[in-house]
C-alpha positions in Angstrom: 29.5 -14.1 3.7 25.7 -13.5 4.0 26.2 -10.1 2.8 23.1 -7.6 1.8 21.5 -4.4 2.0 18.6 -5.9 3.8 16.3 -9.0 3.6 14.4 -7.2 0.3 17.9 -7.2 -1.3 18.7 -10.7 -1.0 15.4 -11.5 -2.5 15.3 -9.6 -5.1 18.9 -10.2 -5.7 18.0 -13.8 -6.1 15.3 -13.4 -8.0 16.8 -11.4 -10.8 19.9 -13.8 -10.7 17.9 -16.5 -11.3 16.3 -15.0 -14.0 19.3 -14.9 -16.0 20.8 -17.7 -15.0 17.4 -19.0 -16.7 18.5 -17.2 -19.6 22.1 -17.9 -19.3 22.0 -21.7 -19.5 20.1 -21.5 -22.9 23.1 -21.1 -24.1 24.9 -17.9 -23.7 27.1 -18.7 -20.2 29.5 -21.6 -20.1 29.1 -23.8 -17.3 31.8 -26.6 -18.2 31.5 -28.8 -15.3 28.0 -29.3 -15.1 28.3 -30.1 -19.2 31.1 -32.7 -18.4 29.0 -34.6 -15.5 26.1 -34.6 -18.1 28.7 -36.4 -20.8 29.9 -39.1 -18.3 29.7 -39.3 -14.5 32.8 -39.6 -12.1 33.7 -43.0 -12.2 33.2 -44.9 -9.0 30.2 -43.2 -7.6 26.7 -44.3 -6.1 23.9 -43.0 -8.7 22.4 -40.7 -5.7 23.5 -40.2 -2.1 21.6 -38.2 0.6 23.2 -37.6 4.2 19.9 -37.4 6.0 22.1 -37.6 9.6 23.5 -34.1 9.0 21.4 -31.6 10.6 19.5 -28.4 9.4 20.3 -25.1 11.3 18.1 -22.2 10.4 19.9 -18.8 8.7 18.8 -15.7 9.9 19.3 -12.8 8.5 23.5 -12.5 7.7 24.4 -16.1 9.7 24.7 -18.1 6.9 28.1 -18.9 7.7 27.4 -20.0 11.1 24.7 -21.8 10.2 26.6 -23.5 7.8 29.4 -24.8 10.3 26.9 -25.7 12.9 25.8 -28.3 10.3 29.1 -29.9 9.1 30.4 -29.2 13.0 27.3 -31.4 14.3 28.0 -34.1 11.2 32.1 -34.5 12.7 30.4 -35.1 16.0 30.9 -31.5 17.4 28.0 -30.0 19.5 27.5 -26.7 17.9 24.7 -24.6 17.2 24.2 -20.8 14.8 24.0 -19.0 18.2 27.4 -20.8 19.7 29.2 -20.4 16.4 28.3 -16.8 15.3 31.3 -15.3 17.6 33.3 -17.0 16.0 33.0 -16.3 12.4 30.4 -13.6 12.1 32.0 -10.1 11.6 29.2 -7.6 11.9 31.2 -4.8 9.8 31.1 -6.9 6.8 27.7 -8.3 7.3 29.0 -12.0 7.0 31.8 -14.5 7.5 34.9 -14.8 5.5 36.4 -18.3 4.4 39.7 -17.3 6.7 36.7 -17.1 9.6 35.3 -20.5 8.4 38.6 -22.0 8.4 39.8 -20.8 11.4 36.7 -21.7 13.4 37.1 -25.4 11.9 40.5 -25.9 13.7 39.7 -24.3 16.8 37.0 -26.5 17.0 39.6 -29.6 16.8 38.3 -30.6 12.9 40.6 -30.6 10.3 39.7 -27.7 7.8 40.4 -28.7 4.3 39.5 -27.1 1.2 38.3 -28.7 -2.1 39.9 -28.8 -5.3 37.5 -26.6 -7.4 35.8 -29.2 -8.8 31.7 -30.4 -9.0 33.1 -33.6 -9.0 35.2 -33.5 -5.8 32.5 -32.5 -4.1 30.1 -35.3 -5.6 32.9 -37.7 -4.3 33.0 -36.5 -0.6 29.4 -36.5 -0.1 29.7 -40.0 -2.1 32.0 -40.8 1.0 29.8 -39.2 4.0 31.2 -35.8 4.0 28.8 -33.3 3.4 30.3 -30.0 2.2 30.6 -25.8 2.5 29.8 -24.2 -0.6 30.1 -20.7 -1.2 28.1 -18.9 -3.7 27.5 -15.9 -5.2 23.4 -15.1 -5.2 23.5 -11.9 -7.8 26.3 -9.8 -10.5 29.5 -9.6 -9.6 28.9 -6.1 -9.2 27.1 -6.1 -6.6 27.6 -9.2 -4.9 25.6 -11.0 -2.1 27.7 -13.7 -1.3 25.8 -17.1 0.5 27.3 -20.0 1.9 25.2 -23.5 1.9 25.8 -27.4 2.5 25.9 -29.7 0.1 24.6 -33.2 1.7 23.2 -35.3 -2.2 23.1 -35.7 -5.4 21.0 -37.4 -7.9 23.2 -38.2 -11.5 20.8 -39.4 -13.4 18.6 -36.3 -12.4 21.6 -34.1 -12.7 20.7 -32.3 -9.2 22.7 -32.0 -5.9 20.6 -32.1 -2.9 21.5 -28.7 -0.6 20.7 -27.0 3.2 20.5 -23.6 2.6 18.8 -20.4 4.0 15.4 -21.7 6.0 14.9 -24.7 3.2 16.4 -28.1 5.1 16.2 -29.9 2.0 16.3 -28.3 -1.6 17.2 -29.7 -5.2 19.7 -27.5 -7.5 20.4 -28.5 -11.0 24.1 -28.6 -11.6 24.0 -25.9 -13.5 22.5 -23.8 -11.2 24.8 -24.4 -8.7 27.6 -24.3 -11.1 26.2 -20.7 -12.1 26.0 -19.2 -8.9 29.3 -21.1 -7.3 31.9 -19.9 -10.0 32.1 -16.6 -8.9 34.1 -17.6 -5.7 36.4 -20.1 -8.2 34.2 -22.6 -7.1 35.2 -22.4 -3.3 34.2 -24.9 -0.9 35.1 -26.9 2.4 35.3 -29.6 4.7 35.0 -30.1 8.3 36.8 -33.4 9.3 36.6 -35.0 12.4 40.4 -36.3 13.6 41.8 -39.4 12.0 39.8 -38.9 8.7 41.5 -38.1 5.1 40.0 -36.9 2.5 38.2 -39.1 -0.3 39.7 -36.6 -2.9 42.5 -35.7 -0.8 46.1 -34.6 -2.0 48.9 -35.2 -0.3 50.2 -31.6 0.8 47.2 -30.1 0.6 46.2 -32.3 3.1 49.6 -32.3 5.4 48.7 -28.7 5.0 45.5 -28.5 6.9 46.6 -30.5 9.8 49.3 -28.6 10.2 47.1 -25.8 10.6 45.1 -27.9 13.0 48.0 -28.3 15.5 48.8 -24.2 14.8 45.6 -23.8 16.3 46.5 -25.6 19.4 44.7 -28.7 18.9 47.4 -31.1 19.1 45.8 -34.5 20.4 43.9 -34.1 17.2 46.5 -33.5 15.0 48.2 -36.2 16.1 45.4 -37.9 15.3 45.4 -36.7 11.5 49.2 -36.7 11.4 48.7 -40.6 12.0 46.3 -40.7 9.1 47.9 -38.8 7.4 51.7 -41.4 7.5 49.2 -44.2 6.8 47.7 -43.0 3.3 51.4 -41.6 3.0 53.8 -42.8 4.7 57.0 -40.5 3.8 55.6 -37.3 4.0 58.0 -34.8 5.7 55.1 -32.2 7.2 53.3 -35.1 8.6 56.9 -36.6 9.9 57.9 -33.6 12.0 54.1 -32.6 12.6 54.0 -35.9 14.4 57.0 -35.9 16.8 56.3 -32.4 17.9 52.8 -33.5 18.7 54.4 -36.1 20.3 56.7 -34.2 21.9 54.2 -31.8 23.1 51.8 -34.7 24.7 55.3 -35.8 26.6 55.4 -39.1 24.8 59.2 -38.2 24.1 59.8 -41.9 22.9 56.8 -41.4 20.0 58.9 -38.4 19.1 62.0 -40.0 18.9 60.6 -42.8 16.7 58.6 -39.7 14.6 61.9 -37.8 14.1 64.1 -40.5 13.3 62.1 -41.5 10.3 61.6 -38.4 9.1 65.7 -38.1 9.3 66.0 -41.5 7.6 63.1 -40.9 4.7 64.3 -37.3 4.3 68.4 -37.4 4.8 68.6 -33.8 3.5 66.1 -32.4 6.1 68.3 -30.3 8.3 64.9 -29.8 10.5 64.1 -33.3 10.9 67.8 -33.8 12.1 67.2 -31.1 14.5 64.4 -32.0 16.0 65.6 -35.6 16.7 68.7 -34.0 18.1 66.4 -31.9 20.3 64.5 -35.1 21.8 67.5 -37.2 22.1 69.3 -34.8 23.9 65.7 -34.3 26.5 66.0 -38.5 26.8 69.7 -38.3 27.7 71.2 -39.8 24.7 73.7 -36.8 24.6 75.8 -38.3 22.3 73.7 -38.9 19.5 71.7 -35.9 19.9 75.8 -34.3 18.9 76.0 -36.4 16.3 72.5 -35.4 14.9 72.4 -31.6 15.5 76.0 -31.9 13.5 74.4 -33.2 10.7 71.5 -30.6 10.9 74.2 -27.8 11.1 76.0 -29.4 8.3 72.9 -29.6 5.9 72.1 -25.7 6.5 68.8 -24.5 5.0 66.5 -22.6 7.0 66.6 -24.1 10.0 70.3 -23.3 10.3 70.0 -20.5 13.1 68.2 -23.1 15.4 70.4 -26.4 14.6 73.0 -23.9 15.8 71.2 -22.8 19.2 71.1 -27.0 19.5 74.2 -27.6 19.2 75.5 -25.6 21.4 73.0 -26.5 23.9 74.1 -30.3 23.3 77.9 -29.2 23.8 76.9 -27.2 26.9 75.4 -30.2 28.7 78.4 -32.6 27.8 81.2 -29.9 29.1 79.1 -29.4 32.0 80.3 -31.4 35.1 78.2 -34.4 36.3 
């Protein structure tokens, strides 16, 4: 978060932390990722990228974290602007925005939040791939920090620099090891803000199921859905994304998707009592009481933590047979 005393702070702040990072990186502070790129570049990438299509929104005073997801919100295709997205991150007590505010404002939106390994290179990749990306950084000590968030949208290799939005300068150059220096005090934290449907170009595999989870949490299911189908395509046996996608199925009435979601998550994952469940749950709502038994057995049978509720299925399966037709 954009947090300071006042505007002098943050000057001086960064003033005097750029004066010893000037003296640092002569030598006496470690800054091993920017030393790696400068050995050998990721393999695979573009010499230099620049997202000129994502747009600068001016920080004032603490809204660096709205202005921040105004950008990457108007680069997934989301109208936003610092004044519409201040409510929802800024917290005036703390001067700033937390990363749970950033997240959480991602997925209400209806874009996947997804945070980066902590890695320069990750970062180089998604740009690489037409992401642009959060960074949060730390502008003085660790004392007495004044934490900043900025977007990341470039990078030159040969030139060793990244290309940045930040504060009222829509286009700055950073050395590597500047932003190295002034990024590792939040473990080298930063974010995406991915339209539906889109994975990750450094994306792992639970990581990811993760976030759209957390997408449909947040009540955006038609867009889940959409990543959960992503998701099955890049992998197509992942449990989270399995049940993720027949209850957001089940939830947009297509019960026949959810059947078809359900009963491959039972078949890829035969010990899953909750993907048993949940088919048993959807078969019984089509009709197919019998099988719906036969499945909520098998979810009973396989315990776990879904036990209590494979239980409450069952019997609800057993009530509707014994009841008269």
């Amino acid at each position: 978060m954009c947090r300071a005393a006042g505007k002098a702070r943050v000057r001086a702040g960064f003033f005097f932390a750029a004066l010893a990072a000037a003296f640092c990186l002569g030598g006496c502070v470690s800054l091993p990722q920017s030393d790696a790129l400068r050995v050998a570049a990721p393999a695979g990438l573009p010499l230099r990228v620049e997202l000129t299509q994502v747009p600068f929104h001016l920080q004032d005073d603490f809204l660096c974290g709205p202005a921040s997801l105004a950008m990457v919100f108007n680069a997934a295709g989301v109208p936003a602007s610092v004044d519409t997205v201040t409510p929802m991150v800024y917290l005036p007590g703390r001067q700033g925005s937390l990363q749970a505010e950033m997240l959480g404002a991602t997925r209400r939106s209806g874009l996947v939040a997804y945070t980066l390994a902590p890695q320069l290179a990750s970062v180089l990749r998604e740009v690489a791939a037409g992401t642009p990306v959060v960074v949060l950084l730390n502008l003085t000590i660790r004392l007495f920090p004044v934490w900043h968030y900025a977007v990341i949208v470039g990078y030159d290799l040969e030139a060793q620099k990244i290309i940045v939005r930040s504060a009222k300068r829509a286009r700055d150059e950073w050395s590597f090891s500047f932003l190295e220096f002034f990024w590792q005090d939040s473990n080298y934290w930063s974010m995406l803000a991915l339209p539906p449907g889109r994975v990750p170009a450094t994306a792992r595999e639970a990581d990811f199921a993760t976030a759209v989870a957390a997408l449909q949490q947040a009540g955006r299911v038609r867009e889940a859905r959409e990543s959960y189908r992503a998701l099955l395509e890049r992998w197509p046996a992942n449990l989270i994304g399995l049940i993720g996608l027949g209850n957001a199925e089940y939830a947009m009435k297509d019960l026949r998707a959810a059947e078809r979601a359900f009963r491959r998550a039972s078949e890829t994952h035969p010990g899953s009592g909750a993907a048993f469940n949940n088919l048993a749950h959807v078969l019984a709502a089509l009709g197919g009481l019998a099988d719906a038994e036969a499945a909520a057995r098998t979810a009973v049978a396989l315990g776990g933590p879904t036990l209590s509720e494979a239980r409450k299925t069952l019997d609800a399966i057993l009530a509707l047979r014994a009841a008269p037709r």
